[in-house]
gemmi code that builds the backbone of each chain (N, CA, C; Angstrom):
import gemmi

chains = {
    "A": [
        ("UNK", (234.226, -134.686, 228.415), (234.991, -134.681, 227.162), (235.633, -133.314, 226.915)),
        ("UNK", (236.864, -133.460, 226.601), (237.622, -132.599, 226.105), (237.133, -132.228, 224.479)),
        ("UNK", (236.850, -130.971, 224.351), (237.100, -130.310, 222.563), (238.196, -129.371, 222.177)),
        ("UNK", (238.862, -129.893, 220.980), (240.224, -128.891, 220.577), (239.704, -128.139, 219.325)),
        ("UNK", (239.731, -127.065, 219.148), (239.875, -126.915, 217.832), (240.602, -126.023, 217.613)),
        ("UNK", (242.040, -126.449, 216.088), (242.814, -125.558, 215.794), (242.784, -124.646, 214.942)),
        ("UNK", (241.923, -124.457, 214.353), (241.588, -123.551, 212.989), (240.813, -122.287, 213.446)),
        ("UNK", (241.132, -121.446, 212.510), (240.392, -120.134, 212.702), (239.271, -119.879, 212.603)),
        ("UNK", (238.436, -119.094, 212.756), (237.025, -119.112, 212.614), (236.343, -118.405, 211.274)),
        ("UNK", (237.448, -117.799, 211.010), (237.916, -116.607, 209.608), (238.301, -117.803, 208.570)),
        ("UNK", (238.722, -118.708, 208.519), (239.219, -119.989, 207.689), (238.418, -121.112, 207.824)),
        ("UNK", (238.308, -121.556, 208.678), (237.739, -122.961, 208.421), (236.060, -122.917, 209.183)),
        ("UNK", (235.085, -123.758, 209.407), (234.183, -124.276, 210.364), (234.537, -124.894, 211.043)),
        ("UNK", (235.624, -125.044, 211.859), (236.127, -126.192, 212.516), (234.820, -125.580, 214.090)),
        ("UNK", (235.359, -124.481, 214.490), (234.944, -124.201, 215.917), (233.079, -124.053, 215.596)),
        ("UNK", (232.414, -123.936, 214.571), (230.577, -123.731, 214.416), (230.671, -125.415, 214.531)),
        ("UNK", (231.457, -126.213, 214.080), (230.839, -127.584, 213.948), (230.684, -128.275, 215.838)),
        ("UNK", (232.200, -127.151, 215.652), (232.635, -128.123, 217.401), (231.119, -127.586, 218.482)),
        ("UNK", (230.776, -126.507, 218.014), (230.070, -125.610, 219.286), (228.548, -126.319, 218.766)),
        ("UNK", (228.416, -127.061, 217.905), (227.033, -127.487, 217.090), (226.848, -129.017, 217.832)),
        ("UNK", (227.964, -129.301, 217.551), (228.119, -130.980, 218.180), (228.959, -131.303, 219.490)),
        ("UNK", (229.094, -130.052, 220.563), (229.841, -130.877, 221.641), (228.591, -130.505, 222.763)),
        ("UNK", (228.425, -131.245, 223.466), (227.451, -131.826, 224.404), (227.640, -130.057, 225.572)),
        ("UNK", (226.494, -129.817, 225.809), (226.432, -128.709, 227.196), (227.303, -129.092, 227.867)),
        ("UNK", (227.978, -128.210, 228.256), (228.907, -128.542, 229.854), (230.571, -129.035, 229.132)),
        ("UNK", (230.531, -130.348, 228.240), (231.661, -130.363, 228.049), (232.776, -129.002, 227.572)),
        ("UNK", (234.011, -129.525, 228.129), (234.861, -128.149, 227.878), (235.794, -127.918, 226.168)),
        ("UNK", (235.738, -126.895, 226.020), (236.868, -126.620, 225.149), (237.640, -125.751, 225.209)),
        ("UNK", (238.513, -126.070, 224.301), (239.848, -125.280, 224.647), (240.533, -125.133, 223.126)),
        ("UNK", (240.672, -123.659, 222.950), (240.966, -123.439, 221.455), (242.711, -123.403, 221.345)),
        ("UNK", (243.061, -123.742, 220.274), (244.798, -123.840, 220.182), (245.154, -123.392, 219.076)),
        ("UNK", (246.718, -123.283, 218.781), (247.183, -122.814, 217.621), (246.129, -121.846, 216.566)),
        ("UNK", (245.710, -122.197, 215.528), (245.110, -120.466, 214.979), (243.594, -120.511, 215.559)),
        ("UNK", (243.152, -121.978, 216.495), (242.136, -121.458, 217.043), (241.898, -120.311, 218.106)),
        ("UNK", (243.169, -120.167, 218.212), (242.717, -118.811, 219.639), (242.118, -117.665, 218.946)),
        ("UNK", (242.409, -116.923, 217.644), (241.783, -116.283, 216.847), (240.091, -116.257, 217.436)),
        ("UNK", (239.693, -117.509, 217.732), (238.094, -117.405, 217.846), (238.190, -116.761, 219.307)),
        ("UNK", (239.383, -116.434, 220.333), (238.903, -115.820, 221.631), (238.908, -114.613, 221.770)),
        ("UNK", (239.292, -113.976, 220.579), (238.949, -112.789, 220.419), (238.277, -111.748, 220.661)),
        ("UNK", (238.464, -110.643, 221.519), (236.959, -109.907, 221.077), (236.719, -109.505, 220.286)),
        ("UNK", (236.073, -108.299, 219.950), (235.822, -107.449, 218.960), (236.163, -107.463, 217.316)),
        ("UNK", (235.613, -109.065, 217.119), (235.899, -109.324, 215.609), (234.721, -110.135, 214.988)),
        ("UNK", (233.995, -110.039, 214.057), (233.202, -110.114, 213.468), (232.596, -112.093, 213.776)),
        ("UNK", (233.634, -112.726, 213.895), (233.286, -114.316, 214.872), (233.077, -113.855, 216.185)),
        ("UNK", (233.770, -112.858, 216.966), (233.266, -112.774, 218.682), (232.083, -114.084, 219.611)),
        ("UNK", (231.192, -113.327, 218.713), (230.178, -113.646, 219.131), (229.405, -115.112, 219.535)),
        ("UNK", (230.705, -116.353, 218.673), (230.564, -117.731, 218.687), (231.144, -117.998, 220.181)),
        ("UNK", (232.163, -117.686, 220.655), (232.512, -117.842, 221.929), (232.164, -117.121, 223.092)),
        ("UNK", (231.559, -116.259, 222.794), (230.640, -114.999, 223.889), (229.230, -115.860, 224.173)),
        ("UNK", (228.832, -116.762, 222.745), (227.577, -117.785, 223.408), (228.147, -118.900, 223.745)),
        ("UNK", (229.148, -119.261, 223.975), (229.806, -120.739, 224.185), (230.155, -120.397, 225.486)),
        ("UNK", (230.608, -119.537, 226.219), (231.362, -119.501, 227.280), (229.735, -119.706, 228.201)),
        ("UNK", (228.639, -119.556, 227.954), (227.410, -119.755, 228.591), (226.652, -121.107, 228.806)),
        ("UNK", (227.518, -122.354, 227.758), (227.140, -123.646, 227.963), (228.401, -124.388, 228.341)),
        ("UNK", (229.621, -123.780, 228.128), (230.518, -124.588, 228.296), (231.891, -124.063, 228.859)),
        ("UNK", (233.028, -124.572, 229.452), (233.771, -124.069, 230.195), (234.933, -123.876, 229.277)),
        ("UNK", (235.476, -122.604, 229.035), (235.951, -122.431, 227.466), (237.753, -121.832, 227.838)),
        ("UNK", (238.209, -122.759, 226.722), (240.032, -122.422, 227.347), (240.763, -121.511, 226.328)),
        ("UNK", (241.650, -120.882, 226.186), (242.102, -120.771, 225.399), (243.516, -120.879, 225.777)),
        ("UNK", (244.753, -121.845, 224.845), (246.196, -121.802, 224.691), (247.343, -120.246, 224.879)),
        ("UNK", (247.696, -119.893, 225.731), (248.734, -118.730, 226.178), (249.365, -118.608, 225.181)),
        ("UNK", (250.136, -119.637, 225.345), (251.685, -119.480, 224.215), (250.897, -118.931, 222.911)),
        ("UNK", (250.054, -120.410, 222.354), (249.204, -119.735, 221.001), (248.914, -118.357, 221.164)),
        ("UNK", (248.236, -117.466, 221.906), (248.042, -116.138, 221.923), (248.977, -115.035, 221.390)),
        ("UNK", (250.013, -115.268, 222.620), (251.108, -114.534, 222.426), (252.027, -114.665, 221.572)),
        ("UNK", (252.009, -116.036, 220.473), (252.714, -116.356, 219.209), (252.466, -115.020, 218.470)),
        ("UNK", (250.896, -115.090, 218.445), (250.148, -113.900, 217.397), (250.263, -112.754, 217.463)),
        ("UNK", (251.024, -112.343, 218.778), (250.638, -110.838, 218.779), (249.428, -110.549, 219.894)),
        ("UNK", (248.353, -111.357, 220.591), (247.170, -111.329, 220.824), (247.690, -111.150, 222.474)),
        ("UNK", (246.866, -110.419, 222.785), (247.391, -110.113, 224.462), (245.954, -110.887, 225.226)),
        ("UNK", (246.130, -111.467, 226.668), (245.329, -111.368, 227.390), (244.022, -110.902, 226.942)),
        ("UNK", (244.601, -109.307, 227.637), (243.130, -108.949, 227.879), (242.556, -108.625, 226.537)),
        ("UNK", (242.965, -109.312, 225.418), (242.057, -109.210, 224.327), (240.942, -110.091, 224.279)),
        ("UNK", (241.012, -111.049, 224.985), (240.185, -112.231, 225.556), (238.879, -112.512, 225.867)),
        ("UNK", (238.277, -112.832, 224.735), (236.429, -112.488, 225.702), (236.311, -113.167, 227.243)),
        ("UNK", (235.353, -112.307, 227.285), (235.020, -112.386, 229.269), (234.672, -114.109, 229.407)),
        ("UNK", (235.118, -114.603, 230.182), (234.407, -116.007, 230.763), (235.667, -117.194, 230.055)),
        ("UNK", (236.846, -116.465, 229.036), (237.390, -117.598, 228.221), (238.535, -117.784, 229.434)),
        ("UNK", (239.198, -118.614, 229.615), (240.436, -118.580, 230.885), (241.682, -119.180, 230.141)),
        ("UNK", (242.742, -118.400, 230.476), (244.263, -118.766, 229.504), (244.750, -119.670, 230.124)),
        ("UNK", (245.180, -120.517, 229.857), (245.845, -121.780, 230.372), (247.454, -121.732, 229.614)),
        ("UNK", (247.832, -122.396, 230.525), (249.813, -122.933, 229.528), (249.527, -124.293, 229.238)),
        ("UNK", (250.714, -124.456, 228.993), (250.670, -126.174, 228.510), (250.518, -126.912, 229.746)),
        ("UNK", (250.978, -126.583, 231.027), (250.791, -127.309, 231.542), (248.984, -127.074, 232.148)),
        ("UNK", (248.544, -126.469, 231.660), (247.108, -126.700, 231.943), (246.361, -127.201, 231.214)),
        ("UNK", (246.775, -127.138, 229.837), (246.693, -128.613, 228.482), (246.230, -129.739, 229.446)),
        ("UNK", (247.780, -129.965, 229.963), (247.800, -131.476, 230.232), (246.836, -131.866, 231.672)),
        ("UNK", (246.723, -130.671, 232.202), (245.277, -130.990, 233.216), (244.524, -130.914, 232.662)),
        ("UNK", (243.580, -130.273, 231.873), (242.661, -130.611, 231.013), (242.490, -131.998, 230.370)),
        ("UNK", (243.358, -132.257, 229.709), (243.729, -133.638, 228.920), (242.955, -134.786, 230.444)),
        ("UNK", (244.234, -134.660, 231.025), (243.504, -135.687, 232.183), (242.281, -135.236, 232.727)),
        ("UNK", (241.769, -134.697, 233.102), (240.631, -134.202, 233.858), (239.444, -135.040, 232.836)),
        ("UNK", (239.328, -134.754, 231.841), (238.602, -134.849, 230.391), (238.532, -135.845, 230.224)),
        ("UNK", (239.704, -136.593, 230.256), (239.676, -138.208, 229.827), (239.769, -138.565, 227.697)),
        ("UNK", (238.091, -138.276, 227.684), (238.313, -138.560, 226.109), (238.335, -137.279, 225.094)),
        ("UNK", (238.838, -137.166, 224.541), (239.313, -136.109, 223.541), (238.435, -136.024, 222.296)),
        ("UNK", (238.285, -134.758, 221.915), (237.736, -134.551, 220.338), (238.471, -133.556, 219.259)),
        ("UNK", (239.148, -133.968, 218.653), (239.681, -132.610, 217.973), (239.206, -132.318, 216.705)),
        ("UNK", (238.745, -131.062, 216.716), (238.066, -130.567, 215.391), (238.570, -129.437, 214.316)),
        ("UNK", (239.493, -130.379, 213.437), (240.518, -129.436, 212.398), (239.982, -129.106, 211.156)),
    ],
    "B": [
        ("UNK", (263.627, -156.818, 213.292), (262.127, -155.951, 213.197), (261.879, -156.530, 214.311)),
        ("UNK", (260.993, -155.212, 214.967), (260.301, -155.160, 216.270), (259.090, -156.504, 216.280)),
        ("UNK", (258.690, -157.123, 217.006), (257.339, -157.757, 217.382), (256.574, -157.319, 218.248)),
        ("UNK", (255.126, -157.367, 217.704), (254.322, -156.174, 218.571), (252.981, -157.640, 219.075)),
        ("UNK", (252.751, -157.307, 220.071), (251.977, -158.360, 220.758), (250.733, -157.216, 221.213)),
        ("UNK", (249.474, -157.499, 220.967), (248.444, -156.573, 221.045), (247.282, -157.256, 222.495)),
        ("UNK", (247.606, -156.608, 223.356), (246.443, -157.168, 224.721), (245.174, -156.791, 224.564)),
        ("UNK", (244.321, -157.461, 223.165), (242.993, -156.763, 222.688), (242.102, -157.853, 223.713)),
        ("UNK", (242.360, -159.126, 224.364), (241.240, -159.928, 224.091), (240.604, -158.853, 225.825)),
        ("UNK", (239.197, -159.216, 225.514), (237.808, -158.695, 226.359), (237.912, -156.918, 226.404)),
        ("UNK", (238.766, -156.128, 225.260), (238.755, -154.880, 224.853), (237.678, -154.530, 224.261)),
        ("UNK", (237.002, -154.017, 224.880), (235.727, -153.218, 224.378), (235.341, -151.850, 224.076)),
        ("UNK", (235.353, -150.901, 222.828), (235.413, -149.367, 223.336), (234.632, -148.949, 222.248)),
        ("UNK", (234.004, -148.007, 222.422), (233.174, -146.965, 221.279), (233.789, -146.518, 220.740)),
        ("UNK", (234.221, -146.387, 219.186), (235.092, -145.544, 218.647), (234.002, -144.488, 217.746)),
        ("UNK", (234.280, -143.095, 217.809), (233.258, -142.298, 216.911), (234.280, -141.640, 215.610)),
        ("UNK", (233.872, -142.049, 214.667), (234.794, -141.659, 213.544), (234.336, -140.573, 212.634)),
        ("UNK", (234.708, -139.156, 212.968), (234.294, -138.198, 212.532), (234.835, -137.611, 211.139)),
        ("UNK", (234.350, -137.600, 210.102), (234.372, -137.702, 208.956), (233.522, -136.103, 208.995)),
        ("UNK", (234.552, -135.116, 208.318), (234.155, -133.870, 208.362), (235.106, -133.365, 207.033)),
        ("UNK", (235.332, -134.017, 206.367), (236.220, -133.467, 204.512), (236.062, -134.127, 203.598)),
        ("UNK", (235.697, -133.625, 202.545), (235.023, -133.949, 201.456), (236.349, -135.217, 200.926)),
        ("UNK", (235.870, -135.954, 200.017), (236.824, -137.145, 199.225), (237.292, -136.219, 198.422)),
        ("UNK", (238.831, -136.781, 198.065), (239.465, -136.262, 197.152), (240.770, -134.806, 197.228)),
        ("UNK", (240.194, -134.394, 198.107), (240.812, -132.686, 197.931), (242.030, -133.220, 198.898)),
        ("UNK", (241.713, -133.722, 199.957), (242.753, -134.069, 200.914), (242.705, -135.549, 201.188)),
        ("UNK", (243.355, -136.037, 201.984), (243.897, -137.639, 202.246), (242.663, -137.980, 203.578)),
        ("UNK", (242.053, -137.388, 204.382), (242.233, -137.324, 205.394), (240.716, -138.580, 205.276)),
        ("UNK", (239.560, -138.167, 204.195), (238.736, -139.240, 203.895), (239.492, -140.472, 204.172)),
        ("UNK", (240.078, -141.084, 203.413), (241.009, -142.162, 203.202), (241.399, -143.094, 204.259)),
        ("UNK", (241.560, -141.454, 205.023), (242.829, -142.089, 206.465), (241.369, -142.467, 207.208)),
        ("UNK", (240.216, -141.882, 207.073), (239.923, -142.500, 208.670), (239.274, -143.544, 208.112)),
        ("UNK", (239.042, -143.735, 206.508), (238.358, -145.099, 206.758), (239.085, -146.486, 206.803)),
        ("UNK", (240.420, -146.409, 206.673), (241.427, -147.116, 206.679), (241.479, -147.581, 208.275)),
        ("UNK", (241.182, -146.503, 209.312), (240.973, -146.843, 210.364), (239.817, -147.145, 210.991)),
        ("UNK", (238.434, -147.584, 210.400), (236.971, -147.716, 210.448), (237.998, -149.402, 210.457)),
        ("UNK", (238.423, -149.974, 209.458), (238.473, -150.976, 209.147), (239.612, -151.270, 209.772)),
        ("UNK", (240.259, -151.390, 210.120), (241.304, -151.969, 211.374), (240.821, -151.893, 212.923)),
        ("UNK", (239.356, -150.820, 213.203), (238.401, -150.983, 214.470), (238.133, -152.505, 213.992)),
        ("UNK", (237.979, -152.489, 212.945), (236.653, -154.055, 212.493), (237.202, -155.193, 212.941)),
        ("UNK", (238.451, -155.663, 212.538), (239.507, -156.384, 212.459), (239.711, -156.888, 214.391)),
        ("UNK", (239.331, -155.381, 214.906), (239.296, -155.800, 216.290), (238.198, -155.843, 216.816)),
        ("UNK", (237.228, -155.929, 216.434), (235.494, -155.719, 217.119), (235.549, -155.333, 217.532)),
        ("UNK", (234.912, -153.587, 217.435), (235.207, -152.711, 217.961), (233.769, -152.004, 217.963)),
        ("UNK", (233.382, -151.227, 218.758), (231.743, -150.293, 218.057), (232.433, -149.369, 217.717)),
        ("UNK", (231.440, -149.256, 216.464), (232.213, -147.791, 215.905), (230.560, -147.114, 215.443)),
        ("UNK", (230.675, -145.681, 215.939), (229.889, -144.488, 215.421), (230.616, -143.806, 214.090)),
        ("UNK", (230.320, -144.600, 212.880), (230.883, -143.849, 211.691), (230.261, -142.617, 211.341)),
        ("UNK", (230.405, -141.324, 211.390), (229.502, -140.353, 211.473), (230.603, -139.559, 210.209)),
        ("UNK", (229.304, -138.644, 209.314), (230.000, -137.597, 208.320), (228.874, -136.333, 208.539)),
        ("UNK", (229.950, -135.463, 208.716), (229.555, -133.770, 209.260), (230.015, -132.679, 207.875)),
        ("UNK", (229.469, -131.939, 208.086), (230.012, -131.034, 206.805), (230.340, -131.119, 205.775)),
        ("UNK", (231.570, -130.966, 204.802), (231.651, -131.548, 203.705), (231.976, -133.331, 203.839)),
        ("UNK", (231.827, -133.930, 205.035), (232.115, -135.234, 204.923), (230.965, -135.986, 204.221)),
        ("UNK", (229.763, -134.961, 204.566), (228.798, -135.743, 204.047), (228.751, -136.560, 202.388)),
        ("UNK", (229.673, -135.673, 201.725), (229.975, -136.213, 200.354), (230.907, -137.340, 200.000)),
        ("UNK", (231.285, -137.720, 201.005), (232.008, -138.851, 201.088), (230.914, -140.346, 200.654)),
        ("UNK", (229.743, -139.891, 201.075), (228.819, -140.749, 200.806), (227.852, -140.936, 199.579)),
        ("UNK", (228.096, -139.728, 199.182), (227.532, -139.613, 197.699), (227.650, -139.803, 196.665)),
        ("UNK", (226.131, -141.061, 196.046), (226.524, -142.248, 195.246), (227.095, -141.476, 193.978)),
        ("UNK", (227.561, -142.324, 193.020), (227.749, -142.003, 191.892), (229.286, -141.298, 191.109)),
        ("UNK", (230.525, -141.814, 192.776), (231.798, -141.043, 192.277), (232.030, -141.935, 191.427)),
        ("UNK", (233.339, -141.060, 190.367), (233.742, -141.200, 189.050), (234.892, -140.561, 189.311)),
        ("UNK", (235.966, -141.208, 190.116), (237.472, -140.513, 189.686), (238.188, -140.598, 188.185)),
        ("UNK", (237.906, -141.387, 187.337), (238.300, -141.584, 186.000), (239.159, -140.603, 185.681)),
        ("UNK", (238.438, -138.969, 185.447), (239.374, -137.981, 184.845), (240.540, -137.206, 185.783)),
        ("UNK", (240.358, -137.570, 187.274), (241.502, -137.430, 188.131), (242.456, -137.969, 188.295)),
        ("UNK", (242.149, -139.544, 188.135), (243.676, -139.930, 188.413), (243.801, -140.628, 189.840)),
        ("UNK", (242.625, -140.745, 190.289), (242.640, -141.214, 192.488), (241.894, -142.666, 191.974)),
        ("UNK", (242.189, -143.396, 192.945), (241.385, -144.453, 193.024), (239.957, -143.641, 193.728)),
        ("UNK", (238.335, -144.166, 193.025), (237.653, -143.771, 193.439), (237.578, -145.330, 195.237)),
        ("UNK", (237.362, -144.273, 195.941), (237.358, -145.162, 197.414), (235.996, -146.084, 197.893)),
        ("UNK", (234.518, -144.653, 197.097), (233.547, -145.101, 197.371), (232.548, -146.470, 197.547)),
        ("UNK", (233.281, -147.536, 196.804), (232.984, -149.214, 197.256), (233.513, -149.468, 198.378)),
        ("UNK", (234.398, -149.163, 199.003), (234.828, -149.271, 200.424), (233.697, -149.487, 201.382)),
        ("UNK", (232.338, -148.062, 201.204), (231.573, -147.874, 202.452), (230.517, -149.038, 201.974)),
        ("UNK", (229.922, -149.997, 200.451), (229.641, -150.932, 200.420), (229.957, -152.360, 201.331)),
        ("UNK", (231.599, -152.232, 201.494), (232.088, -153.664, 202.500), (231.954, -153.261, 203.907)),
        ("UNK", (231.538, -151.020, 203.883), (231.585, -151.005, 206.021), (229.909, -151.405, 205.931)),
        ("UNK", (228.986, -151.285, 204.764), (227.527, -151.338, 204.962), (227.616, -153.016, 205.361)),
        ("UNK", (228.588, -153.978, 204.097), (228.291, -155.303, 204.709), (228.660, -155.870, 206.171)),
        ("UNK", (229.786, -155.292, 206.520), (230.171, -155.374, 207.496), (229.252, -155.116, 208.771)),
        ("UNK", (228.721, -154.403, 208.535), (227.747, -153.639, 209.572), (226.298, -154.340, 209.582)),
        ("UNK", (225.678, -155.123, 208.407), (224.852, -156.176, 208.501), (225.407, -157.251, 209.120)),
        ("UNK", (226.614, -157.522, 208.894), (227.109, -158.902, 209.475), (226.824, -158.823, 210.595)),
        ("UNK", (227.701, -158.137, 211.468), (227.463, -157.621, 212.742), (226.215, -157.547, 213.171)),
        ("UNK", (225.085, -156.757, 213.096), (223.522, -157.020, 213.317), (222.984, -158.207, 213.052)),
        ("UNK", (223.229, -158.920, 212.355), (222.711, -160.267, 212.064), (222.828, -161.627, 213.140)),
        ("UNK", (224.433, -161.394, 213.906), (225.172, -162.561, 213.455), (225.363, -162.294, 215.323)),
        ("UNK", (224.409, -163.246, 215.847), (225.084, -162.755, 217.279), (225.592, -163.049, 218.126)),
        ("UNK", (226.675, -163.907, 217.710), (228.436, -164.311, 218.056), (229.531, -162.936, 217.816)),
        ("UNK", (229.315, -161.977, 217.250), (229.836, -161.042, 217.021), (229.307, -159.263, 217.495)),
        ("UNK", (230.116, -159.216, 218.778), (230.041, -158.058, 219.660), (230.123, -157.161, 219.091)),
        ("UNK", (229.808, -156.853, 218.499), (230.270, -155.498, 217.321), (228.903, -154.088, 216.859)),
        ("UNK", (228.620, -153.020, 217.592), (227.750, -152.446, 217.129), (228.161, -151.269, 216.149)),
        ("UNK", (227.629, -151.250, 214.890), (227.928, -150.521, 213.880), (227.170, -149.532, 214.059)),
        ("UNK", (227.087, -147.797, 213.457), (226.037, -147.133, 213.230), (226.532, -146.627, 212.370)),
        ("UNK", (226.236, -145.857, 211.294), (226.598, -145.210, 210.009), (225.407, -143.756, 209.844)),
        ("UNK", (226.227, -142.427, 210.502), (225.281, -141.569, 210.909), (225.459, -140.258, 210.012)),
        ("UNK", (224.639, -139.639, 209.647), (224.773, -138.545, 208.813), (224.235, -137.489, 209.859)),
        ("UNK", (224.764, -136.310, 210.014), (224.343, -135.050, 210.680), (223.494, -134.339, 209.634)),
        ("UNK", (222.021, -134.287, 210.234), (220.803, -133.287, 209.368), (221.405, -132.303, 208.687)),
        ("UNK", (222.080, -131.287, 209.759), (221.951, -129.755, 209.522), (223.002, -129.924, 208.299)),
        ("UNK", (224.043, -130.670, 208.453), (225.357, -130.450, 207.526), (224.665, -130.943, 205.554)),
        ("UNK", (224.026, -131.789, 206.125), (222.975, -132.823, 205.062), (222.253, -131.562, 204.162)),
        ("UNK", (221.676, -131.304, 204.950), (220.524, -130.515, 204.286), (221.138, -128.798, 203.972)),
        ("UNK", (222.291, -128.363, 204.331), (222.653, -127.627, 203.987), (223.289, -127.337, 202.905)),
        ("UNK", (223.381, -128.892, 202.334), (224.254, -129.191, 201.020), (222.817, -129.436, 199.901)),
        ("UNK", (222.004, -129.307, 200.628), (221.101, -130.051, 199.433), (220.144, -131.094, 199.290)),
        ("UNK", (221.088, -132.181, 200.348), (221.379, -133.244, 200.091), (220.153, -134.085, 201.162)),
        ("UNK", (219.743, -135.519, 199.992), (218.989, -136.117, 201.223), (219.608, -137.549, 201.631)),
        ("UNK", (219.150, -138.054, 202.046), (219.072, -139.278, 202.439), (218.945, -140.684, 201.210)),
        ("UNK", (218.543, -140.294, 200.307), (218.296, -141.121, 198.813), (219.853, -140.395, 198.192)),
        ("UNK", (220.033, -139.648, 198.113), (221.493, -139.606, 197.718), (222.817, -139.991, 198.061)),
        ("UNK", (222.783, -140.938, 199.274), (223.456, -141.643, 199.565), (223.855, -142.873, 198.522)),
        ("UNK", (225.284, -143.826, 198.654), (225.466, -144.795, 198.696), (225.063, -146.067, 199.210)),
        ("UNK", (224.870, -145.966, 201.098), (224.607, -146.646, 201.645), (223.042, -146.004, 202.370)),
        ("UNK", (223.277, -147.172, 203.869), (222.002, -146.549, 204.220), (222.099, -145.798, 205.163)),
        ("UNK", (221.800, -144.876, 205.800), (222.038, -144.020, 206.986), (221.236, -143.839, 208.209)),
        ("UNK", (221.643, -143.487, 209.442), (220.750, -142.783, 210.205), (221.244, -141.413, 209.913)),
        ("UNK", (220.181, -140.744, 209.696), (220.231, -139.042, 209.704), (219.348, -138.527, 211.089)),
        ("UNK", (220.779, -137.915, 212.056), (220.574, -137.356, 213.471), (220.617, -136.185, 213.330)),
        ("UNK", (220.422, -135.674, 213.936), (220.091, -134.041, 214.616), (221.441, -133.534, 215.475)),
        ("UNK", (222.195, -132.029, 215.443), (223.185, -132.300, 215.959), (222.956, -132.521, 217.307)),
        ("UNK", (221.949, -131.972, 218.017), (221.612, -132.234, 219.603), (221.751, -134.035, 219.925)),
        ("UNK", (220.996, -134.909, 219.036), (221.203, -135.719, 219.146), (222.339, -136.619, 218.885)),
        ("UNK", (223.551, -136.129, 218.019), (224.874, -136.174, 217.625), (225.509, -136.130, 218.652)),
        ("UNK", (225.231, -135.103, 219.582), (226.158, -134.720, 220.449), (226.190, -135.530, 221.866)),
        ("UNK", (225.571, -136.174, 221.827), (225.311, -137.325, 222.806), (225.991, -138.117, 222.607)),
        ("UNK", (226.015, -138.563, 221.370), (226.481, -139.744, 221.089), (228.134, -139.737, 220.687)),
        ("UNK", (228.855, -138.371, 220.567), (229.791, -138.291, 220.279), (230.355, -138.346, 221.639)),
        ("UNK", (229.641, -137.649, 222.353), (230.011, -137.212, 224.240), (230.035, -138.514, 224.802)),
        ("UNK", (229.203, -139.614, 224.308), (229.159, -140.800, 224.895), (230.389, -142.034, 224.381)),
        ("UNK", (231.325, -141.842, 223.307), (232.118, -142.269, 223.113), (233.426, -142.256, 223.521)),
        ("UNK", (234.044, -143.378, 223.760), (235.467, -143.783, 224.314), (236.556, -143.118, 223.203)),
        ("UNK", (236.290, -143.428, 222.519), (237.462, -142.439, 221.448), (236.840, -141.615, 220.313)),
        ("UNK", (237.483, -140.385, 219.837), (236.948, -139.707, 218.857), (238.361, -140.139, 217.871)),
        ("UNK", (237.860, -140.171, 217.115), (238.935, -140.225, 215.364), (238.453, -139.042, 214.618)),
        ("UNK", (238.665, -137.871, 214.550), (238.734, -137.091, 213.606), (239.416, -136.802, 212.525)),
        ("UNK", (238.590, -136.801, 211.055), (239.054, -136.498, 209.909), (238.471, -135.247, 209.414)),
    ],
}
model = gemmi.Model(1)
for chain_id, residues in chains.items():
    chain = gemmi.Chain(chain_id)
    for i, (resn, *xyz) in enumerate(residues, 1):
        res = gemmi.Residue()
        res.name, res.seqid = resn, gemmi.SeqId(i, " ")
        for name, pos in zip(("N", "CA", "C"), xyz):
            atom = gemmi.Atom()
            atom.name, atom.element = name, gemmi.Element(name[0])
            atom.pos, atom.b_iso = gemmi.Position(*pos), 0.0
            res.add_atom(atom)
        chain.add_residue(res)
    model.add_chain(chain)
structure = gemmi.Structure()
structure.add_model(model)
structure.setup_entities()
């Protein structure tokens, strides 16, 4: 299973609910103001620094670089994908969860 | 106008309907139970599950009166009958569950007698199985 979540970690619970309720191993992949959570050195960090240890963790390019947010701002273990790695994900995954 | 022809017959799928926003503030309550009940229509399993503020979606005793909304809350009365029918009746393929997440539950306060209907109250470890084990997610 695929997990999306678009919200910030600074704004909403979208990404504590997703990381509470998505199964070990399944992947996620944060988008639009979720990339905010791939952050390093910001007071959420630390939700995706323990996630990248159960689960295989994506974060959206374009979304990044919308923000201002470079690469290597990126916690260790998260991997940048484009859209077209969306859509391998998407297929790879099969069923989807999105958590807004 | 278009005609739409639907290839449902021997369609079988888990639908998990994630209910994660409180009634009222936004539409989004509304929308997924609007779609709980068009799963029904097709016998469908559905994991009706409420997480976070969804959990108040279930909590007896709304009174829209001084707002102005239709209160919705008799709705989850016809998914509770619905969901006996189904268990009862076994000509009808249909497995219902109506699940409350502990941690979100009890972080509000809230128990299990403060419900409307009746619930299973899961654990998220055990949530997460069951969400992982479903053919479609519906998030609200």
């Amino acid at each position: 299973m695929l997990h999306t979540v678009n919200k910030s970690p600074f704004e909403r619970n979208s990404l504590d609910t997703c990381l509470r309720l998505a199964k070990k191993g399944s992947a996620i992949l944060l988008i639009e103001d979720g990339v905010i959570g791939a952050v390093k050195g910001t007071v959420q960090s630390a939700k995706i620094e323990g996630a990248v240890k159960d689960h295989p963790v994506f974060v959206l390019g374009p979304d990044l670089k919308a923000r201002g947010l470079a690469e290597d701002q990126v916690i260790d273990g998260v991997k940048v994908v484009d859209y077209a790695g969306f859509v391998d994900l998407a297929e790879e995954h099969g069923t989807h969860s999105a958590w807004l | 106008m278009a005609e739409y022809e639907f290839e449902t017959e021997g369609v079988k799928k888990t639908f998990t309907f994630m209910n994660r926003k409180a009634p009222y503030g936004t539409v989004y309550a509304l929308e997924v139970l609007e779609t709980v009940l068009i799963s029904a229509a097709f016998e469908q399993h559905a994991n009706i599950v409420f997480a976070d503020d969804g959990v108040y979606q279930l909590k007896a005793g709304h009174d829209t009166t001084g707002i102005g909304m239709k209160n919705f809350s008799p709705t989850f009365g016809i998914i509770e009958m619905e969901k006996e029918d189904a268990d009862e009746d076994e000509d009808i393929d249909m497995v219902w569950r109506i699940i409350v997440e502990k941690e979100s539950m009890e972080a509000r306060g809230l128990t299990a007698d403060d419900f409307k209907v009746e619930v299973e109250v899961l654990s998220a470890a055990e949530l997460a199985d069951i969400v992982d084990a479903s053919d479609c997610v519906i998030s609200g």
